[in-house]
Structure formats: C-alpha cells, structure tokens
N, C-alpha and C positions, 0 to 999 in steps of 0.2 A: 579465671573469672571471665564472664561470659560480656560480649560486648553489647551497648545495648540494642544493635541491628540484630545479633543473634537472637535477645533474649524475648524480643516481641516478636510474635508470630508474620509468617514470610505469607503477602497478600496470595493470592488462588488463582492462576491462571485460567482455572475453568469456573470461576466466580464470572454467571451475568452482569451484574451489577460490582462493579469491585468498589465502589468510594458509597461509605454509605449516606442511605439517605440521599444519593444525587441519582436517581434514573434514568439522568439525560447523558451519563456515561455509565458506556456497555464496553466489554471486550468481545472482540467478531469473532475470538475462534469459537469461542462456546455458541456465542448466538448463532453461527453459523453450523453447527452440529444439530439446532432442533431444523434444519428443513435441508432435509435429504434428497430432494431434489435439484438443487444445485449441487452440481459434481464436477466443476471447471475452474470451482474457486477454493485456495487455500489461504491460511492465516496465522499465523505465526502468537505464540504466547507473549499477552501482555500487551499486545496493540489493543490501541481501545478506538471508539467513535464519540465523538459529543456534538449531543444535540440536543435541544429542550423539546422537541415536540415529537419524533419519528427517530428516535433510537435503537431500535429496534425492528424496525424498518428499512435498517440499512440495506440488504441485500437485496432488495425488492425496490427500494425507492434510486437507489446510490448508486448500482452499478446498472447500468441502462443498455435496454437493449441485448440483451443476457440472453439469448432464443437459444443457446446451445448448440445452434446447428454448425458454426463453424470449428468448431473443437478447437476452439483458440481459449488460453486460461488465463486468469488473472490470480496470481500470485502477489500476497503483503508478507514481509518476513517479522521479525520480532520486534518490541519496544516501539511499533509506531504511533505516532498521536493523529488524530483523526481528524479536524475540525469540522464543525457547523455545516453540510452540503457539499462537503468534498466527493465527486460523481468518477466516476470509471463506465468511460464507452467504451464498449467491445466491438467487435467485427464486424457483427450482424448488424450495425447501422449502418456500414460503410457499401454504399449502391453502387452499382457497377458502370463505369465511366467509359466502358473503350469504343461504345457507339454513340450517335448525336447525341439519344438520350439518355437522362439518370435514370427514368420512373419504371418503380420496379412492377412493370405489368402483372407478373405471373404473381404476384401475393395477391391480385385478386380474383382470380378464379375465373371460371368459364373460359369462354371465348378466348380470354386474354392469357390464360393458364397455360391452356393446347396450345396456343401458336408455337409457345417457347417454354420449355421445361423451366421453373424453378433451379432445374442441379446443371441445367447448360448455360446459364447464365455466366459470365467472365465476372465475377464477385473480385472484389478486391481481396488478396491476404496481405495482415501485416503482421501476424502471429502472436506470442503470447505476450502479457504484458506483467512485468517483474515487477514488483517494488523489493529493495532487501532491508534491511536493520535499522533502526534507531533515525525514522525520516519522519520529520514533521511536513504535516501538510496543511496550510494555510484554509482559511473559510473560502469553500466553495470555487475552492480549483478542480476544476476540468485535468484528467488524464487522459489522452487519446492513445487507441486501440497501439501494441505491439512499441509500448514506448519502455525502457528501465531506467528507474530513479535509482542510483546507486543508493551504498550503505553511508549514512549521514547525512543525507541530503535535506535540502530545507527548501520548501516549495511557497511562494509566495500566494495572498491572498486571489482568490480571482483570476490566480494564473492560469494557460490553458498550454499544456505541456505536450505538445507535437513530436519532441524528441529526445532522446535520451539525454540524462543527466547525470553527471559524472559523482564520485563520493565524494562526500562533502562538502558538497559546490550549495550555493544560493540563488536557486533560478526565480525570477518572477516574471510578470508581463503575459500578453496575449500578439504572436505566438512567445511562451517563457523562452528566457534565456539568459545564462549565466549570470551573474552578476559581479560574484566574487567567489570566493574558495574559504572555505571555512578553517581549513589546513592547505598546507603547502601538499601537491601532489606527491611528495615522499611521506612528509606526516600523514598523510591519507593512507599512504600503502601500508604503515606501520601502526595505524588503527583498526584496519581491515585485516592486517595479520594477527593482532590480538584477539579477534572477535569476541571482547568484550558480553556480547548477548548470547553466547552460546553457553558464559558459564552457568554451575550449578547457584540456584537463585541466592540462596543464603553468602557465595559467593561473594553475588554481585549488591547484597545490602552491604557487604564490607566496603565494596568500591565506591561506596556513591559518592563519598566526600571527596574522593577524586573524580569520579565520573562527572560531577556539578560542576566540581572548581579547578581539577587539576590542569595537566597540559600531558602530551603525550609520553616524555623522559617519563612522569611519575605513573602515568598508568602501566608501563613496563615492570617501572622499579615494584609497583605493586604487583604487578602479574608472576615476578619472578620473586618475592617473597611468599607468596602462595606455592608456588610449584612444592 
C-alpha cells in the first residue's frame, strides 16, 4: 500500500509558479532558463524566490550589477528559500582601490576612456559566489561578491554577509556573523554526508516527517532503511 506522499503527485521542479494561485512564489531554475543571457548564473531544483510584486524579476532586479565581464559566477544549490529582496552583488560593482581614487573613469568614455583602458585597470577579484542546499535566506539580505553560505545555513533578515558561512550555522547582522550552529560541527558533517537534497524526490516526500521534525540519529536510520 502506497503512502500517502507516494500517492499524490511529486510538486515539478521546472514548474514557474509551483504553489498555486500564489505568483509571488517562483522557482529560479526555470525562471532562469527563459533568459539565456545570463550564463554566470546556476540554480539548483526547488529553490524558490518570494515576492508579492517582482518575482520574476529576480534575476534582473536581485542579483545586481551582473555585467558579465568579470567571469565570476553566482551559484544557489537545491531546496533554498528565498525571501522578499534577498540581492547578490557580484564583482563588477567592486571599483578598484589601489590608487587615491575609487572613480571608475574609463566607463565613461572619451578623454577619460583613452587615458586608461577599462581592461588595465587593478579591479578587485573575489571570485565566484556559492550558496549550497537547504539555506534559508531572510528578507533582504545582501550577499557580497566571492562569499559561500554552507549547506543548512540560515541567514538572518537584513543581513549583509561579507564572508563565508559555515553549515548549519545562523549568521545575522550587518557585517553578519555567526550567531550560533544549528548542529554541532560533527552533526553538521553527518548531514552533509547524508545529502539529503540529492535524493530521488518521491524519496524525499518519505523523509519529510523526519526532515520537519527529526534529529540527525533518525535521518540516518532513515537513510539506511532506504538503502
């Protein structure tokens, strides 16, 4: 006899709209397949965005400063939740520091162009920016360029997250910073070794009743009843 996560239909990862009747939540990897000109950015199955006005708009409004020229990428992996104005700065805002001035002459042309090429310029790199699995990210926290929010991570509202976050950890604040651990750094490593979001979906409808409520022992014992 079939359970009842088996026997209702498993939601659509490349469903735009996955919750019906609500528009202000989208899933990015589809949204992100109608505009093929962004090629820097990936998205993982089942992360969503919500927003009541510009949902759809995410990739265009959200990740800022996106000019492509620095071939730096912005990576989200699976099951993340998106909230309200959550932004990703990339590279190409980041002006170049190593002389008196910031102001980036050569974007505007002429005179100011010639003196100093655009490509001689000492631009700052900080390289690509990661998110991985199952990370919630609070209303309108700021991600700055070349930063990774581990798997589990929980980003507080209005956070502005300058540097890396470890799994499962609970960064908030402006610059964020840790707050606490959601798991012990070993219970962390043994959720990360489960990777839970890699399994096959119908899988992971079995798990949810532990994914919601369990603790780590039982998503094991669960993982290894499946095998």
């Amino acid at each position: 006899m079939r359970s009842k996560a088996e026997a209702a239909a498993l939601p659509d990862p490349d469903a735009l709209h996955p919750v019906p009747n609500k528009p202000r939540i989208v899933f990015l990897k589809p949204l992100l397949a109608t505009m093929p000109g962004i090629t820097n950015c990936a998205v993982g199955d089942f992360t969503y965005y919500d927003d009541p006005l510009h949902a759809k708009d995410f990739f265009r409004r959200n990740v800022i400063y996106n000019f492509q020229a620095s071939g730096a990428r912005l990576e989200i992996g699976k099951f993340c939740a998106l909230a309200t104005g959550v932004r990703f700065m990339m590279p190409d805002a980041m002006h170049a520091m190593a002389g008196p001035s910031t102001y980036p002459f050569g974007i505007m042309g002429g005179a100011f162009a010639s003196a100093l090429p655009l490509a001689d310029y000492p631009w700052r790199e900080s390289g690509d920016t990661v998110l991985g699995h199952d990370i919630w990210l609070g209303m309108e926290a700021l991600v700055m360029p070349g930063v990774r929010i581990g798997h589990g991570a929980v980003i507080g509202a209005r956070a502005v997250v300058t540097r890396d976050v470890p799994d499962y950890a609970v960064a908030a604040g402006n610059p964020a910073v840790v707050r606490r651990r959601r798991f012990a750094e070993e219970d962390a490593a043994r959720l990360v070794a489960l990777a839970w979001w890699d399994w096959p979906a119908a899988r992971i409808a079995r798990a949810i009743p532990v994914l919601a409520k369990g603790g780590v022992t039982a998503l094991e014992d669960f993982a290894a009843a499946e095998a």
